[in-house]
C-alpha positions as CSV (number, residue, x, y, z in Angstrom):
1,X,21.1,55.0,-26.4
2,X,23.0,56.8,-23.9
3,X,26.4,58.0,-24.7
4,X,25.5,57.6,-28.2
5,X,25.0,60.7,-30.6
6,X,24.5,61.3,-34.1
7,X,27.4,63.5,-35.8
8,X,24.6,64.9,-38.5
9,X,22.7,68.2,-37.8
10,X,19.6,66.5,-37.6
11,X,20.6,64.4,-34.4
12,X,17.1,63.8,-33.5
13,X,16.1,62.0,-36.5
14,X,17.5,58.7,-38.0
15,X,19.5,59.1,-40.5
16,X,18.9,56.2,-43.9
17,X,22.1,56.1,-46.4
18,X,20.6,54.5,-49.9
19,X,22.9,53.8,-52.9
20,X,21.1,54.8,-56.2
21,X,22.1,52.1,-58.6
22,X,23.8,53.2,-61.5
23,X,24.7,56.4,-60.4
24,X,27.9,57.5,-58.8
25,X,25.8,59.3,-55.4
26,X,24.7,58.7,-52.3
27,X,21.5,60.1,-51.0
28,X,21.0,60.8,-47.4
29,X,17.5,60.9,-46.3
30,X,15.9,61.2,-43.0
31,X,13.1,59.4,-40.9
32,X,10.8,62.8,-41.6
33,X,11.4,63.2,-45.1
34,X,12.0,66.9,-45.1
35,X,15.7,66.9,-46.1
36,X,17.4,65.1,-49.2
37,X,21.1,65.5,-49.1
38,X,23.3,64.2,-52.1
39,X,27.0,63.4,-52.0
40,X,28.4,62.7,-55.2
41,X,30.5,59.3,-54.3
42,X,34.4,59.9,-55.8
43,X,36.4,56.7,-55.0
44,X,40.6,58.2,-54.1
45,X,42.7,55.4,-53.8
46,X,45.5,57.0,-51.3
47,X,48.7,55.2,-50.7
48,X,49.5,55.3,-47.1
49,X,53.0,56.7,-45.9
50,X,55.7,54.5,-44.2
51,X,55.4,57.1,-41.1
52,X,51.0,56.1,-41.1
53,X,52.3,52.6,-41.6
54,X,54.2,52.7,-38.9
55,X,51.7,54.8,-36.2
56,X,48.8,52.9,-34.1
57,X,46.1,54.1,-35.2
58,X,44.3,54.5,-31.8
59,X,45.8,56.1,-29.0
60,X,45.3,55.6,-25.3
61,X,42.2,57.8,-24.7
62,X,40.7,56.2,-28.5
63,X,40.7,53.2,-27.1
64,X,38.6,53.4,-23.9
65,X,36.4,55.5,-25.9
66,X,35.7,52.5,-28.2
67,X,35.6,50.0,-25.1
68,X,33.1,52.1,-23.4
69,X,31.3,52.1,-26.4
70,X,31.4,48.1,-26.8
71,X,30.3,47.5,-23.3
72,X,27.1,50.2,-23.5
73,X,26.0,48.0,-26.9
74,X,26.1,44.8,-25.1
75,X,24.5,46.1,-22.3
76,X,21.6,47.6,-24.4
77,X,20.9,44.4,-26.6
78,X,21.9,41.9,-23.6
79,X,24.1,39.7,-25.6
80,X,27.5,39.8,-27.5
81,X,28.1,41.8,-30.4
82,X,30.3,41.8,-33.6
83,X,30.9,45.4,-33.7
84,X,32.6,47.5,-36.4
85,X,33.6,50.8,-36.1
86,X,36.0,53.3,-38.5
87,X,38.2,56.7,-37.7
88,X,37.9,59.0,-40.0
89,X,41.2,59.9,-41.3
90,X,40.7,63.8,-41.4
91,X,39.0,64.4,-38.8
92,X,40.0,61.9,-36.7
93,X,36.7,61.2,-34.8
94,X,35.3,57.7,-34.2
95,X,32.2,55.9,-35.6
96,X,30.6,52.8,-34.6
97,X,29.4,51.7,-38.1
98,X,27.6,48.4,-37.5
99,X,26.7,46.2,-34.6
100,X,25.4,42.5,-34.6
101,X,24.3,39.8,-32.9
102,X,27.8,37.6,-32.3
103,X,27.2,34.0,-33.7
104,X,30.5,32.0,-33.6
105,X,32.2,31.8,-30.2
106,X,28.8,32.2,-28.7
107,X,27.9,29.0,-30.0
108,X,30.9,27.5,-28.5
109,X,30.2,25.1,-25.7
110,X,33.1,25.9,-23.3
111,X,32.1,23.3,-21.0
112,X,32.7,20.6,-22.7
113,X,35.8,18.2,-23.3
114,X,36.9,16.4,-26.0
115,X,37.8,12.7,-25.6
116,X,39.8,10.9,-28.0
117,X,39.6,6.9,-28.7
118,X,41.2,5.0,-31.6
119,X,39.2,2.7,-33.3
120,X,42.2,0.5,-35.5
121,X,45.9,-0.2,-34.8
122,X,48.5,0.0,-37.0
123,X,52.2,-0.7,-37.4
124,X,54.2,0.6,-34.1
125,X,57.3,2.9,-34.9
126,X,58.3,4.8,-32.2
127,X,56.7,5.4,-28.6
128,X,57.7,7.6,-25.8
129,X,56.4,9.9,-23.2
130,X,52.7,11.0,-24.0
131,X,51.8,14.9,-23.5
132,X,47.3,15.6,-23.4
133,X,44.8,12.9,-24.6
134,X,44.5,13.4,-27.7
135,X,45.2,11.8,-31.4
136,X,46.5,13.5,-34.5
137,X,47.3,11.9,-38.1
138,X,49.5,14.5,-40.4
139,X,52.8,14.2,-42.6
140,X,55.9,14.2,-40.1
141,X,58.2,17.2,-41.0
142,X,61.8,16.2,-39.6
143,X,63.8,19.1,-38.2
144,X,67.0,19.9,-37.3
145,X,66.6,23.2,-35.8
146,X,64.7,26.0,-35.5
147,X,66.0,27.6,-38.3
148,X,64.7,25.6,-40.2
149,X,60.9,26.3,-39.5
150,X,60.0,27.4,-42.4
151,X,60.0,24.5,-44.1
152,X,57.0,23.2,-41.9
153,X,53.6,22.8,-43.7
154,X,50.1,23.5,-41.8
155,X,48.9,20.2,-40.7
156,X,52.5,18.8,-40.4
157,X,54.3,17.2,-37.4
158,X,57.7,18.1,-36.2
159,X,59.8,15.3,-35.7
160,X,63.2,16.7,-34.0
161,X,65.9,15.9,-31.4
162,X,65.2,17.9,-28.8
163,X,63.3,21.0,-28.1
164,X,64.4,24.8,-26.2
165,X,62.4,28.1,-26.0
166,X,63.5,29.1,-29.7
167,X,61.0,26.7,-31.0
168,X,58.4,28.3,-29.4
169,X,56.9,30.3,-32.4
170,X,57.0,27.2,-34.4
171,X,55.9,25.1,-31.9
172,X,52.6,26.7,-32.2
173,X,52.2,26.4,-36.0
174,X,52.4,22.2,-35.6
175,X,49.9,19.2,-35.5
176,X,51.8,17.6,-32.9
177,X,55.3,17.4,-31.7
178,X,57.8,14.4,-31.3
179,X,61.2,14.5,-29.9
180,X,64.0,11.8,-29.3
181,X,65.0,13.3,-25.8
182,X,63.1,15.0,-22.9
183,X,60.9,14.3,-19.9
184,X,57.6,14.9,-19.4
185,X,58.7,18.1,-17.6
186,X,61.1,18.7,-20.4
187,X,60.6,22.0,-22.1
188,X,58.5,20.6,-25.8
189,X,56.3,19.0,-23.2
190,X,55.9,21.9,-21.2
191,X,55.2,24.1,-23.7
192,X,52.6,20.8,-25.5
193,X,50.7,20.8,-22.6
194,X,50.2,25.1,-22.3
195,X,49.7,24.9,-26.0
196,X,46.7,22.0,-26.0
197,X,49.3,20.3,-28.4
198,X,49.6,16.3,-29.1
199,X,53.1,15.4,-28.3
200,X,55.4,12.3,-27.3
201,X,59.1,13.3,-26.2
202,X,61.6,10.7,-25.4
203,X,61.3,8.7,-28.2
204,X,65.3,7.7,-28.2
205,X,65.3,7.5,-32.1
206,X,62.2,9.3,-33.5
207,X,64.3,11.4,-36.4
208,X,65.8,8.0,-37.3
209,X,62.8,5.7,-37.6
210,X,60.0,8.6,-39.1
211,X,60.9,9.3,-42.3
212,X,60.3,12.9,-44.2
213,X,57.1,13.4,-45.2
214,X,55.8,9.9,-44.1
215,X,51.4,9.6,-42.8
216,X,51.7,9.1,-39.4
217,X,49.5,9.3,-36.1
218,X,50.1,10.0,-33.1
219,X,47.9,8.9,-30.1
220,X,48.1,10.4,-26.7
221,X,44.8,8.4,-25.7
222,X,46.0,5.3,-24.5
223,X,48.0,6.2,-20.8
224,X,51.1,7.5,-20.3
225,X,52.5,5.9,-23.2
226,X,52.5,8.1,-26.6
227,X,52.2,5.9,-29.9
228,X,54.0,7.1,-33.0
229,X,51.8,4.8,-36.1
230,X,52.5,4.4,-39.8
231,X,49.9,5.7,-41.4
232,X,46.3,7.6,-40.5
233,X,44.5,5.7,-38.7
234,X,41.0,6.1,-37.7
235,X,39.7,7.4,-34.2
236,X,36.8,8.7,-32.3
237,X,36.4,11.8,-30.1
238,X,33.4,11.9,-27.9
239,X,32.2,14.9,-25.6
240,X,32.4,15.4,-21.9
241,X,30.0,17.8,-20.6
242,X,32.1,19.6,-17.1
243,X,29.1,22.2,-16.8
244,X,27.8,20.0,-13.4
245,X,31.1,19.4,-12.4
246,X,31.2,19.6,-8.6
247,X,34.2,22.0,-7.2
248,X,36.5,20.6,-4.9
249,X,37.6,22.4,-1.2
250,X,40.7,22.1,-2.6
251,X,40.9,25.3,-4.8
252,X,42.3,23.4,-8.6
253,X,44.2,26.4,-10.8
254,X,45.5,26.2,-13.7
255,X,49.3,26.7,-15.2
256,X,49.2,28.7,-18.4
257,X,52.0,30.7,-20.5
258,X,50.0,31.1,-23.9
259,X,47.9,34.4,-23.7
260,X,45.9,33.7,-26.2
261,X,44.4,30.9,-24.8
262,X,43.5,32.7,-21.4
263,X,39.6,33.7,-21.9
264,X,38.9,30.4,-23.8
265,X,40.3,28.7,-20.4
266,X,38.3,31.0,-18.3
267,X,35.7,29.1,-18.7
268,X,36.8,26.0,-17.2
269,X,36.0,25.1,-13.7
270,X,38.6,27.0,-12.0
271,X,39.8,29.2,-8.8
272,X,42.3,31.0,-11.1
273,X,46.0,30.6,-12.3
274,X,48.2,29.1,-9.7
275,X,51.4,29.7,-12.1
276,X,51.6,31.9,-15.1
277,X,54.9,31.7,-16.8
278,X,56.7,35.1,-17.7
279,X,58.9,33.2,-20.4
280,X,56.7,32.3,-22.7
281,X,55.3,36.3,-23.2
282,X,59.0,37.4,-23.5
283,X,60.2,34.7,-26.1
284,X,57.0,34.5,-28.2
285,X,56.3,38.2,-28.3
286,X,59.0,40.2,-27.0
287,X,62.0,37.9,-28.9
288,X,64.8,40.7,-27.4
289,X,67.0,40.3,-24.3
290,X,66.0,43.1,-21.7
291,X,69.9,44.0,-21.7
292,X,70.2,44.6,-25.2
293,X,67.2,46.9,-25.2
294,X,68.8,48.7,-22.0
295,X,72.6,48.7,-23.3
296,X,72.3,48.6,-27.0
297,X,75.8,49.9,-27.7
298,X,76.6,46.6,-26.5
299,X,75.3,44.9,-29.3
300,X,77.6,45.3,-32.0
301,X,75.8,42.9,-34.7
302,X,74.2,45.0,-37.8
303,X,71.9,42.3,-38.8
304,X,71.3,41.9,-35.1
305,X,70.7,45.7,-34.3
306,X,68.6,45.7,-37.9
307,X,66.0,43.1,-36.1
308,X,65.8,45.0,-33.0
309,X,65.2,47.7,-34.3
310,X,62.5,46.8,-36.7
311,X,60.5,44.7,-33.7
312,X,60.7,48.5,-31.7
313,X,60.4,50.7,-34.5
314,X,56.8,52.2,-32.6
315,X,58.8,53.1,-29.2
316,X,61.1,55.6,-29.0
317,X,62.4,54.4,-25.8
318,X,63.6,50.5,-26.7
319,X,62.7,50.1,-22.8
320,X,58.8,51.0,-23.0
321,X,58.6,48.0,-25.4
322,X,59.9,45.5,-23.0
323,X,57.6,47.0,-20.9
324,X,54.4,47.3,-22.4
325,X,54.1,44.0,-24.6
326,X,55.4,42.1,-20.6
327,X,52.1,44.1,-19.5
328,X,49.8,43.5,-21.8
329,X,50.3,39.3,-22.0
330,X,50.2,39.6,-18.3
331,X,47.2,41.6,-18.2
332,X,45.3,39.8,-20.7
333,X,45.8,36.6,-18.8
334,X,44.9,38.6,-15.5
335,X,41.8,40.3,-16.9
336,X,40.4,36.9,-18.6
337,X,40.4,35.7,-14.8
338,X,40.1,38.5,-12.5
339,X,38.9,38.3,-9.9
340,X,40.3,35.2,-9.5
341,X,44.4,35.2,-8.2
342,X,46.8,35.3,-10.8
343,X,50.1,34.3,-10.3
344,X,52.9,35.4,-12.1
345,X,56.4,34.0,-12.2
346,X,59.0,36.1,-12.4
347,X,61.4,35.2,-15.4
348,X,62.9,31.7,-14.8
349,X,65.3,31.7,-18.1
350,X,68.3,29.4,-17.6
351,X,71.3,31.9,-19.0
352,X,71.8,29.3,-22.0
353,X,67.8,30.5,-22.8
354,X,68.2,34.0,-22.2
355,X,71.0,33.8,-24.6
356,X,69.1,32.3,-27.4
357,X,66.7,35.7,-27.1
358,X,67.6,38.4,-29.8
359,X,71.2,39.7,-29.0
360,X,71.5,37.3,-25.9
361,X,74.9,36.5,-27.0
362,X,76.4,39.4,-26.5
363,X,75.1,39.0,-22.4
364,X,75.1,35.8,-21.3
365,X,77.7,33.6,-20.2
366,X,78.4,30.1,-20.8
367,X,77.3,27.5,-18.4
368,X,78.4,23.5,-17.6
369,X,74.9,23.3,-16.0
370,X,72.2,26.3,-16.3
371,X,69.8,24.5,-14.9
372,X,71.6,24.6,-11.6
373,X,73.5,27.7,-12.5
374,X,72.5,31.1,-12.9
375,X,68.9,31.3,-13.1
376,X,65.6,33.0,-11.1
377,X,66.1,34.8,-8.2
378,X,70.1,34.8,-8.4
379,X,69.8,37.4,-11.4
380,X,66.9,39.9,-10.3
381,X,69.6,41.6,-7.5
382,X,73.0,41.2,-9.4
383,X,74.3,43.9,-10.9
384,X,74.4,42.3,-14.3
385,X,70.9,41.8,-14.7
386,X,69.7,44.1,-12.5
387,X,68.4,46.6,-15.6
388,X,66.7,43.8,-16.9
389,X,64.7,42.9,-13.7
390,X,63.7,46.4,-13.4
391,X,61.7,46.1,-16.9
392,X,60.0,43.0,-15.2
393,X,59.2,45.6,-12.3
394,X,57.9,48.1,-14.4
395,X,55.4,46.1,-16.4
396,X,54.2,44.2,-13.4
397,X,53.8,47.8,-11.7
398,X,51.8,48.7,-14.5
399,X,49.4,46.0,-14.5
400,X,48.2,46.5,-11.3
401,X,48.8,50.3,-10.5
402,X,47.5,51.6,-14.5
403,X,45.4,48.9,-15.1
404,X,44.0,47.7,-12.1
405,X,44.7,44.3,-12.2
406,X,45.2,43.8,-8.4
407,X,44.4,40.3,-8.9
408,X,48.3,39.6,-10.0
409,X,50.3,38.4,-7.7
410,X,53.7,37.9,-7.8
411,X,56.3,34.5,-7.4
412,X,59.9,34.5,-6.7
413,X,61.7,31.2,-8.6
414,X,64.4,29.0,-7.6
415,X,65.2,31.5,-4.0
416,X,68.4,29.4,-2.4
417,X,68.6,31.2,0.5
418,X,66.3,33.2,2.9
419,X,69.3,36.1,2.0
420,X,68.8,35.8,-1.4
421,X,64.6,36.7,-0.4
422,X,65.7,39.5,1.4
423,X,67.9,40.8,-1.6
424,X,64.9,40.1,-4.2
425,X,62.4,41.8,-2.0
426,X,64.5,45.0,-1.3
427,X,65.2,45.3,-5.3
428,X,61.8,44.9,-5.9
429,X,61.0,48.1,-3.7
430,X,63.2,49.9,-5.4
431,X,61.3,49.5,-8.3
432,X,58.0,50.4,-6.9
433,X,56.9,46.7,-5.9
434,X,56.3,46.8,-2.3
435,X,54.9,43.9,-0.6
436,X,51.6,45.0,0.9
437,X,51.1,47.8,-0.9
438,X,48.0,47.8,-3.2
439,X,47.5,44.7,-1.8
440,X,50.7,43.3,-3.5
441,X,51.6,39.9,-2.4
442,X,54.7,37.7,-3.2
443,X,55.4,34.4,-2.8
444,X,58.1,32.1,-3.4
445,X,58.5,28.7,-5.0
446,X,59.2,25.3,-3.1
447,X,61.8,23.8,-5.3
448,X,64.9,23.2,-3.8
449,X,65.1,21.1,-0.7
450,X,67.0,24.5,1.2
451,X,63.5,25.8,0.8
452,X,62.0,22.8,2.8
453,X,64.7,23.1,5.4
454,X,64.2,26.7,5.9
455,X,60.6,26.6,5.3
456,X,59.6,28.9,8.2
457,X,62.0,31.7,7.5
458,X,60.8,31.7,3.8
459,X,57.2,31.6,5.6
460,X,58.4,34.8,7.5
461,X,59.3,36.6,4.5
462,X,57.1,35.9,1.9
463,X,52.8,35.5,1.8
464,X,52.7,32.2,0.3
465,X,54.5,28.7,-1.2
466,X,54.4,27.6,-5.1
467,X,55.6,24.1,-4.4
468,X,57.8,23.5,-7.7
469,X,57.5,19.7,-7.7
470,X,59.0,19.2,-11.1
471,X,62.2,20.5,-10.0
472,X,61.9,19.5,-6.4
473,X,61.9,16.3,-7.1
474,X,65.2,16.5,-9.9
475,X,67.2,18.1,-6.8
476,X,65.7,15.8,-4.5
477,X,66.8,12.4,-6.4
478,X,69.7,14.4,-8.3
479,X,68.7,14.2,-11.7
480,X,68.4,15.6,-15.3
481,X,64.7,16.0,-15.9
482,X,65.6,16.3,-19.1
483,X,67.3,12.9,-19.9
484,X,65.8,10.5,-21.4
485,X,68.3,7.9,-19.9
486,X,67.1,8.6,-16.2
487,X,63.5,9.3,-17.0
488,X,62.1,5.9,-15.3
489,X,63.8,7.5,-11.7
490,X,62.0,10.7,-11.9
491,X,58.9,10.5,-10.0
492,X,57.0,13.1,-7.3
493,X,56.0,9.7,-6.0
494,X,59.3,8.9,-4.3
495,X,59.3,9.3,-0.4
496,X,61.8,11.5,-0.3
497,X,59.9,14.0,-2.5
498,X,56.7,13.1,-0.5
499,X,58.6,13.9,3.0
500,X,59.5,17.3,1.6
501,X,56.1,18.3,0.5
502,X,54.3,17.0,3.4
503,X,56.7,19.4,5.5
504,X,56.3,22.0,3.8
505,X,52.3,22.2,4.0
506,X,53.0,21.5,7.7
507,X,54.8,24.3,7.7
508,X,52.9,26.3,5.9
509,X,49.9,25.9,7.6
510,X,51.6,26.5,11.5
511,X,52.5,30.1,9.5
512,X,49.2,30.7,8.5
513,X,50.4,31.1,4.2
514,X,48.5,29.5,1.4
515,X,50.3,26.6,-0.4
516,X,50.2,25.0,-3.5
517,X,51.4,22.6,-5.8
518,X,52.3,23.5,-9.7
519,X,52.9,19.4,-11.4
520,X,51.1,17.4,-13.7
521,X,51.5,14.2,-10.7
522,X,48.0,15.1,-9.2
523,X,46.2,14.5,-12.3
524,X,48.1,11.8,-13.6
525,X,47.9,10.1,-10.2
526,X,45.0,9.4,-8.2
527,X,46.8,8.3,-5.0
528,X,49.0,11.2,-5.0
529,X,46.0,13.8,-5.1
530,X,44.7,12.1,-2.2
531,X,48.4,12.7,-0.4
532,X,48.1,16.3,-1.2
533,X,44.6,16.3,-0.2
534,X,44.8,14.4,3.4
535,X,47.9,16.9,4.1
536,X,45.8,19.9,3.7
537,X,47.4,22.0,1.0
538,X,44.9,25.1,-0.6
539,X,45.4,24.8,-4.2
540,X,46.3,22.5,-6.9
541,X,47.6,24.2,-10.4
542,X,47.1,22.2,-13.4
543,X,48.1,22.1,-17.2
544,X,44.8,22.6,-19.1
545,X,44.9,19.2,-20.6
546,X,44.8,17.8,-17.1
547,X,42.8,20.1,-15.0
548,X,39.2,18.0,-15.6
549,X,41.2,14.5,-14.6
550,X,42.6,16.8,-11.7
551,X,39.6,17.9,-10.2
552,X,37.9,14.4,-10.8
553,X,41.4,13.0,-8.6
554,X,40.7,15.9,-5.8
555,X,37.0,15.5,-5.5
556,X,37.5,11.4,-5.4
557,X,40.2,12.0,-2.8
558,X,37.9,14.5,-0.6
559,X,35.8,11.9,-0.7
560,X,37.9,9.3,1.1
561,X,38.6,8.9,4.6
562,X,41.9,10.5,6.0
563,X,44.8,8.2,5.5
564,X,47.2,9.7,7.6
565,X,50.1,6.9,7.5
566,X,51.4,8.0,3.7
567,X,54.4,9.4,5.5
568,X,56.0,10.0,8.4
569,X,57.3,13.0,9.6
570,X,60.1,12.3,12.4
């Protein structure tokens, strides 16, 4: 095979390696028979040193070498391959030591979707706010914060108050999630739906009525209602084959944080990722504040310092960490899809969640309100977190100048004023991001009403809209997403939130930029993917839970005749 040579002398022959049984030897014969070669087999248990412990083992240059490799396999037996190779440890050179037909994810049906029913009802204890479709029986595991995450058990459920981005890590070890407060655009449901997680949030008094330990199950299959049952209860899950699924005009993306997930969503029906969250890779993986790694004198903590530096003990610039593991999430995501557009937000951390990262303290200030406070596009200019949004720069730089992933573009959260775009767009330039280069485009997110208002400045400035509907509609009607006690109010659905998104495509399309829509309404609501639909918008981004009942919504709608009366523009 080409690119392929045998390290032996005899590199036109094929080499055999046979064990002789009882003996401590290896013989080495080859296809021609005319050499025997005997290596007397001497087992050396070595104990590795902390400094090998501590190096990659591949390099840069190692690691194409071994992807090159991969793809000239697969391309020579025409399907994929479990491949194992080894480095030998004195000489340093690589082997491919055995390759194989793959036979687990390749059976895999990744068109297909899973749909839950349940088949007996049992005795009620809590409902609330249902995340997905799904159903999930397990022990509830009440807890209090995430500090206490270690005393969850695999298979149990986490029963808690409320949720933030610390939970994250333990978030993904859970059956299912249930919270006494919270939306369904509150962050446990957010971060449910991303996950492929069962959840219910706004219970009122989950942590009160489940007890510790207790057989519950939770059912996300019967509307928007999640059911909380005593006891594990039977249920069904039939298959949904998407493979013939028809794709709409209107392009439907998907919202996802979770790398991990990205080439198993690849294969859904899909135009690519309308959002990709930023936060997710930086308080899952990253764990550290970007400041503390830029001003560590600043942190003054020794157990503190002690954790950062074990989480950058490969780097010898604290920096290059922040930058490479922001990279390679983003470009994991980016190559699952490419070429399909990839969207990335730029951090969106209220300063009460930045401060939660790894030596955030030491950095943030307090706020009444973060969520109307210091946050997204406010941050990346000002000179206190301007070090920190230059790390952002950086990795996005290298994604698509190193790697190549020209695919990623860029989004600008929570922009106030067409100012404040200016000021975001000039810092980014400074830090080699400049809009049209390398076919580099930004856009901004529609979530503030200023944004509607201003909509054709914004339109002059950046290449596209990322209507933010979750928190356009919280400004809109002036309320907390996240309370429970105002939940009922909080709907896309209103007119006033309607009027703002109608003008904005309008807008949008007189410019000649693409628009979207990032919200879980489209799927959930039939009538309001035909709004979006009649008003002409490009693309609808979806959680992956949704994105089948999305494009089944968009398809029905471009079905329909136009029904232009929904709302009036004066």
């Amino acid at each position: 095979m080409d690119g392929f040579k045998p390290t032996l002398e005899k590199q036109n022959l094929n080499p055999i390696l046979k064990r002789n049984c009882g003996r401590k030897e290896f013989t080495m014969i080859y296809s021609d028979n005319s050499e025997k070669l005997t290596v007397e087999n001497t087992i050396v248990n070595t104990e590795t040193s902390l400094d090998k412990q501590n190096q990659f083992t591949l390099n840069d240059t190692e690691v194409i070498q071994l992807s090159q490799w991969c793809n000239k396999i697969e391309k020579h037996y025409k399907k994929a391959m479990d491949i194992e190779w080894a480095k030998d440890g004195f000489t340093n050179k690589l082997y491919i030591v055995q390759a194989r037909p793959e036979t687990i994810h390749g059976k895999i049906n990744k068109k297909v979707r899973e749909v839950y029913k349940l088949k007996e009802k049992g005795n009620l204890l809590v409902k609330g706010i249902a995340l997905g479709d799904k159903i999930i029986s397990g022990k509830a595991r009440i807890l209090n914060s995430p500090q206490e995450g270690n005393l969850l058990l695999d298979g149990e459920i986490i029963v808690t108050d409320l949720t933030n981005p610390d939970w994250d890590p333990i978030m993904k070890k859970a059956a299912a999630i249930i919270t006494n407060k919270g939306g369904r655009t509150s962050h446990a449901a957010i971060v449910a739906r991303e996950l492929g997680t069962v959840a219910v949030v706004g219970c009122g008094n989950a942590t009160s009525i489940i007890k510790n330990g207790q057989e519950i199950t939770v059912s996300c299959a019967e509307g928007k209602e999640g059911n909380i049952y005593d006891g594990f209860l039977k249920w069904e899950v039939r298959e949904q084959d998407f493979s013939k699924l028809e794709m709409p005009k209107t392009d439907p993306m998907l919202i996802l944080a979770d790398p991990e997930r990205a080439f198993e969503l690849s294969y859904y029906p899909n135009q690519g990722v309308g959002l990709m969250r930023m936060e997710f890779a930086i308080s899952n993986t990253i764990k550290i504040h970007p400041l503390a790694l830029c001003e560590p004198e600043k942190v003054v903590d020794e157990n503190v310092n002690s954790t950062i530096k074990e989480l950058i003990k490969d780097y010898n610039d604290p920096k290059k960490y922040f930058v490479d593991e922001l990279a390679k999430a983003v470009s994991i995501v980016a190559a699952a899809f490419y070429p399909k557009d990839v969207i990335v937000r730029m951090s969106d951390f209220k300063s009460n969640e930045y401060r939660n990262l790894i030596g955030g303290q030491y950095f943030e200030p307090d706020e009444e309100n973060p969520m109307i406070g210091f946050r997204g596009a406010s941050r990346y200019y000002s000179d206190f977190y301007r070090k920190g949004f230059a790390l952002e720069c950086e990795a996005m730089k290298k994604v698509r100048n190193e790697m190549g992933l020209t695919n990623v573009k860029l989004m600008i959260p929570f922009c106030r004023t067409v100012e404040e775009g200016k000021m975001v767009l000039a810092e980014m330039e400074k830090n080699g991001l400049v809009q049209g280069a390398n076919d580099l485009e930004v856009y901004v997110m529609v979530e503030i009403p200023s944004n509607v208002l201003m909509a054709e400045e914004f339109a002059k400035l950046f290449d596209g809209f990322s209507i933010g509907s979750n928190d356009l509609t919280q400004l809109t009607l002036g309320l907390d997403r996240d309370s429970a006690l105002v939940s009922y109010l909080f709907s896309e659905e209103n007119p006033a939130v309607k009027y703002l998104i109608k003008q904005t495509i309008l807008v949008a399309r007189k410019m000649d930029i693409k628009v979207g829509l990032c919200g879980q309404a489209p799927s959930d609501i039939p009538a309001f993917a035909k709004f979006l639909v009649e008003e002409g918008i490009d693309s609808i981004s979806f959680n992956p839970d949704a994105l089948i009942r999305g494009i089944e919504n968009i398809l029905d709608a471009e079905k329909m005749p136009l029904d232009k009366s929904n709302v009036s523009i004066a």
